[in-house]
N, C-alpha and C positions, 0 to 999 in steps of 0.2 A: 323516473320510473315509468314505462311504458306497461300499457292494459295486458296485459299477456302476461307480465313481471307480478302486475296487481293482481292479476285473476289468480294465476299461482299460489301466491301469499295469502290471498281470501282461503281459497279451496281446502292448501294444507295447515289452516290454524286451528285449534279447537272446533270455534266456531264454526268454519266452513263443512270441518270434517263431523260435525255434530248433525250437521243439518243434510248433508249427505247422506249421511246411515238413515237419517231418520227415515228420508223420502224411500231410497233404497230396499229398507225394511217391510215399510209399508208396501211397495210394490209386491213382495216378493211374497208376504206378508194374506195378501188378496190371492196371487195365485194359488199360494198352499191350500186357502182356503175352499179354493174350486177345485182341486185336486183333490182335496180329503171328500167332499160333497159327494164328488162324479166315484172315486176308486176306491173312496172305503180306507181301512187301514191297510190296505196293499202299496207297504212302502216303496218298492220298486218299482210303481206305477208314477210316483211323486217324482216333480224333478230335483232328482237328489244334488245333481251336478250343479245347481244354484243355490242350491239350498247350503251343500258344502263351501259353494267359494263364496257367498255373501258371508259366512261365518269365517273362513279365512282371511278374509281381507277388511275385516270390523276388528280381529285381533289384530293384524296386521298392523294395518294405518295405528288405532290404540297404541301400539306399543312405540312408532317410531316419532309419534309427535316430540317425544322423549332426544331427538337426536341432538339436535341444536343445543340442547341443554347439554347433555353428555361430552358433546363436540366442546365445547367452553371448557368446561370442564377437567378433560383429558386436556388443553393447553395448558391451566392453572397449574396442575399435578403434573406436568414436566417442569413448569419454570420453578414448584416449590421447590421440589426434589429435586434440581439441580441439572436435572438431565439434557434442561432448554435454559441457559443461563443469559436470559435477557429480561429486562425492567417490564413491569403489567403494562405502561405502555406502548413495550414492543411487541406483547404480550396480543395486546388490543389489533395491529396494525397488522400481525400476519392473519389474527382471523377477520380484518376486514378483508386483504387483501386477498384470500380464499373464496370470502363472500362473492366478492367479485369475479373472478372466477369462475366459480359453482354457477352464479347467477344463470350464464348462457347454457350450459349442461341440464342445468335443473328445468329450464325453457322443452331444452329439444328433445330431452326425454320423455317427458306429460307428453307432448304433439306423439311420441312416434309410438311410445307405448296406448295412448289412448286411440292414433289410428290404429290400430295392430287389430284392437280389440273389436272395434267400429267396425274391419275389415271381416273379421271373425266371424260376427254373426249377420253381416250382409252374406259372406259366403254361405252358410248357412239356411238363414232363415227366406231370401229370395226365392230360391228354388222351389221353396216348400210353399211361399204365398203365392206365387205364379200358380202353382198344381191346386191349389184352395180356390185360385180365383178363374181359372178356366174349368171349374167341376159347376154343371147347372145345376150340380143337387145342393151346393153350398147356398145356404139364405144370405143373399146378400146384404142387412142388418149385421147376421154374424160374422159376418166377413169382414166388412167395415171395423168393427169391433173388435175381433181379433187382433185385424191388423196393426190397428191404430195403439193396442196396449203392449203388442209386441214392437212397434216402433219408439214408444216411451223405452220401455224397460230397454233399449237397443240403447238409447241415450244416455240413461243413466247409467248402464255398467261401459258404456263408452268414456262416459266423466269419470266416471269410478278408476277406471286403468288411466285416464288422463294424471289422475291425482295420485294415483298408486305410480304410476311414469317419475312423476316429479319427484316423492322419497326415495326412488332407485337411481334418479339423478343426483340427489343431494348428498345420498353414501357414496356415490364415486367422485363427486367434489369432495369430501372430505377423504379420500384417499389420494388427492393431490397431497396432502400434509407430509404420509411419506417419500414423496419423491421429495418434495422441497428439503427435509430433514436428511435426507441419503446420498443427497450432493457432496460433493468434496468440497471443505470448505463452510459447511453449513454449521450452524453454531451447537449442536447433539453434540452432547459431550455423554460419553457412557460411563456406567459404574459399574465394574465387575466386583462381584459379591453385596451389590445391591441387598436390602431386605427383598422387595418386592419380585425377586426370582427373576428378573426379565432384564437387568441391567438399568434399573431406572424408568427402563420403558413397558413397563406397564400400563399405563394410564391409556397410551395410545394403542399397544395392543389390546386392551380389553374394549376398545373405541370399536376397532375395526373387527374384533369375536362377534360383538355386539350386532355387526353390522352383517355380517354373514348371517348370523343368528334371523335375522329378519328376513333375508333375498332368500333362506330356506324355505321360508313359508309358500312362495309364487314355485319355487323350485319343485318340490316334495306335491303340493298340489297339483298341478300340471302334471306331471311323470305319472303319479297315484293315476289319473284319471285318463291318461293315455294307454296304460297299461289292461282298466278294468272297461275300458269302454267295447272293446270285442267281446266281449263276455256277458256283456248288460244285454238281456233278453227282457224282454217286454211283449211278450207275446200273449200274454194271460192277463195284459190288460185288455182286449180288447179293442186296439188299437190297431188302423192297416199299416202302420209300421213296426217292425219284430225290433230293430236298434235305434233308436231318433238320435244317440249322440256320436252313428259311425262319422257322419260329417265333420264334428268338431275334432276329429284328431290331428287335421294337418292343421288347424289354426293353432289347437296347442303345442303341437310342436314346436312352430315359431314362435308362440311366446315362450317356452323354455327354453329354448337355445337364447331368445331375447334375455331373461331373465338369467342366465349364466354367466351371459358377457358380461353384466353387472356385476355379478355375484366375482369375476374376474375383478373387474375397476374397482368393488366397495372393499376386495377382501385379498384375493389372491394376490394380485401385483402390487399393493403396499404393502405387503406382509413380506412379498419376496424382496423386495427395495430396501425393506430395513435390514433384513436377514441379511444382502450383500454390503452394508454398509459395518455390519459388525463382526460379518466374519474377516471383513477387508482388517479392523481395529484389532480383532484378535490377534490376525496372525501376523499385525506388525507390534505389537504388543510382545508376541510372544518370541521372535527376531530381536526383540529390541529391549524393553526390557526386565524379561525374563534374564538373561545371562547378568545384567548389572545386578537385578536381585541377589542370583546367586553368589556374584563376587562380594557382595558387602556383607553376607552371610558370613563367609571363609574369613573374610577380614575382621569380623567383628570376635570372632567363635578364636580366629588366634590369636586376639590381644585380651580374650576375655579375664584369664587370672592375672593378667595385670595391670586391671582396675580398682581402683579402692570400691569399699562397700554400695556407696551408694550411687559410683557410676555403675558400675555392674549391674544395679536392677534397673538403670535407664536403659542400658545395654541389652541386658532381655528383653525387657519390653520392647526394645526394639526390634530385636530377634524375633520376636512372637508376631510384630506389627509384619514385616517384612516375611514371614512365613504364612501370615495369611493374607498378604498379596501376594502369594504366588501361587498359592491355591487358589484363589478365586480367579488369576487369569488363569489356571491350566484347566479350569471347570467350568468357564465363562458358557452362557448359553447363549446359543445363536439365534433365537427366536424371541421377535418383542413380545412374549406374554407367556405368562408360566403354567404349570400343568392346573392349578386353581381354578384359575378363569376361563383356561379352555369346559373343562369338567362343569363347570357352571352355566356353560351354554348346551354345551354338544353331551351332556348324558342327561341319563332321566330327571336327574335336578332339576334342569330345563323347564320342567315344568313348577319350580319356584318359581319362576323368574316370570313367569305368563300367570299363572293362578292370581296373583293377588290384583293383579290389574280387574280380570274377568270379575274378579266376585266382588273386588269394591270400586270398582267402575273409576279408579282414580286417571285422572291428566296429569299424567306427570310434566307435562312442558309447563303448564299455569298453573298448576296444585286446584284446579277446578275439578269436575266431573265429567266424564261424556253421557253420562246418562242421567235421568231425572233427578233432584236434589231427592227425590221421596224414595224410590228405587235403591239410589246409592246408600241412604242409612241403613234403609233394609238390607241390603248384601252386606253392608258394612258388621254390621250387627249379627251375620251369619258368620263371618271369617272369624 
């Protein structure tokens, strides 16, 4: 395992991402604080734009330490159910060999998402320390000072998208799963009329709902703040600048076009890989044997009055067995995951699904805390 593999694995554990937010917090934390001092309650004077993605990206990360786990998970729940008909030790051996995989993905993503970011606010914030540090009327103390806190925090949300890079790598390694399973030949065996609405595959579509659910958060924030940022007037702070965040709209740009293509890898193109693998099953299914169904219908239905009694209700029952498989392939659905799980991400529900993290601070990947053991009783004791 090479430093780069380790720093990774540090970064995105509990741990790493504990001590992350902390610092993070605290930066952001001191700014607020000299913002509330100098402008008063004049929220628009604040900067909201950090203020919002440091609380984006604390639910974020929160919620996706969870992924790994889920990931296992959705494999167990196809090999029970039948859908992945291979032993927990082969079980074991396609998510190492994913692991593997992902590994190099999960690498180049942190590097190009956390330059992106690094890019960003060098674009950005240069210009503007250049104009601060050729003005003779700036104290040069305060200049020093500025600079130097804006080059921390420049670092830290540089690590910040480093680490934030690496879970948007790891949902589009886990969206290699369905191409391996949409192969021809690959062991996905489907159930039409499934319980679970999806043909079996549920588990792994609510894997990858999951996973969009999350690349919406960089997605929605980004767009949100490209949209309101011609509009953000600052003029009645008393500032020589009337917009400070006209700059940052082309860096967000490219990180949401960045964060789409993922949102492509974690969501879209395994979802459309399964979808062609089951309508390909359907409609040889329905070629093939749909028409045997029917014949063994005809056949059974004209020798039925001349069965004794108790082949006769083997005979229904079989009738009954054989008419609802043919109903289930002529309703078979073509999408891995049912209207449930979609509804349980993507409508207001949604915010089940994020509440109870926020207010009891729980880790779902260790069953530890991200926040203080003292904290977390307190919220806990609130929910």
């Amino acid at each position: 395992m090479g430093w780069g593999e380790r720093l990774t694995r540090a970064a995105t554990g509990p741990r790493g991402i504990r001590v992350l937010l902390g610092v993070l917090l605290t930066i952001v934390a001191l700014k607020s604080a000299a913002e509330i001092f100098v402008f008063g309650a004049h929220v628009r004077c604040w900067d909201t734009m950090l203020l919002s993605g440091t609380s984006v990206f604390a639910v974020a990360v929160a919620l996706a330490l969870s992924l790994p786990r889920r990931f296992e998970h959705a494999l167990i729940e196809l090999r029970v159910h039948g859908a992945l008909p291979v032993t927990a030790a082969q079980t074991n051996e396609i998510k190492a060999d994913l692991d593997r995989a992902g590994t190099r993905m999960v690498g180049r993503a942190a590097v190009v998402v956390g330059l992106l970011v690094l890019g960003g606010f060098l674009y950005v914030l240069v210009p503007q320390f250049i104009a601060i540090w050729q003005n003779p009327a700036s104290p040069r103390g305060f200049v020093y000072g500025l600079i130097g806190f804006f080059a921390f925090l420049t670092l830290v949300c540089s690590f910040c998208g480093y680490v934030g890079g690496a879970f948007l790598g790891r949902v589009a390694s886990y969206g290699l799963l369905a191409r391996r399973l949409s192969r021809p030949g690959s062991q996905l065996t489907l159930q039409p009329g499934h319980y679970d609405g999806a043909n079996g595959l549920a588990p792994i579509g609510g894997l990858y709902l999951y996973q969009a659910f999350l690349v919406m958060f960089p997605i929605v924030w980004l767009a949100a703040w490209w949209l309101i940022i011609p509009y953000y007037d600052t003029t009645t702070c008393g500032t020589d600048v009337a917009n400070p965040y006209l700059p940052w709209r082309m860096p967000l740009l490219i990180l949401w076009i960045t964060s789409v293509v993922f949102l492509y890898l974690a969501f879209v193109r395994p979802v459309l890989q399964l979808k062609r693998r089951i309508t390909s099953e359907r409609d040889a299914l329905e070629r093939v044997r749909l028409p045997e169904i029917r014949a063994e219908i005809d056949a059974i239905r004209a020798n039925l009055a001349t069965y004794a009694a108790d082949d006769r209700a083997a005979q229904e029952a079989r009738l009954s067995a054989l008419a609802r498989e043919h109903w289930d392939i002529e309703h078979m659905p073509t999408w891995p995951m049912d209207r449930t799980t979609v509804k349980q991400y993507f409508s207001v529900n949604a915010a089940g699904t994020v509440a109870p993290i926020l207010l009891k601070g729980y880790d779902i990947a260790s069953g530890g805390s991200l926040l203080s053991p003292g904290l977390a009783r307190l919220l806990s004791g609130l929910s």
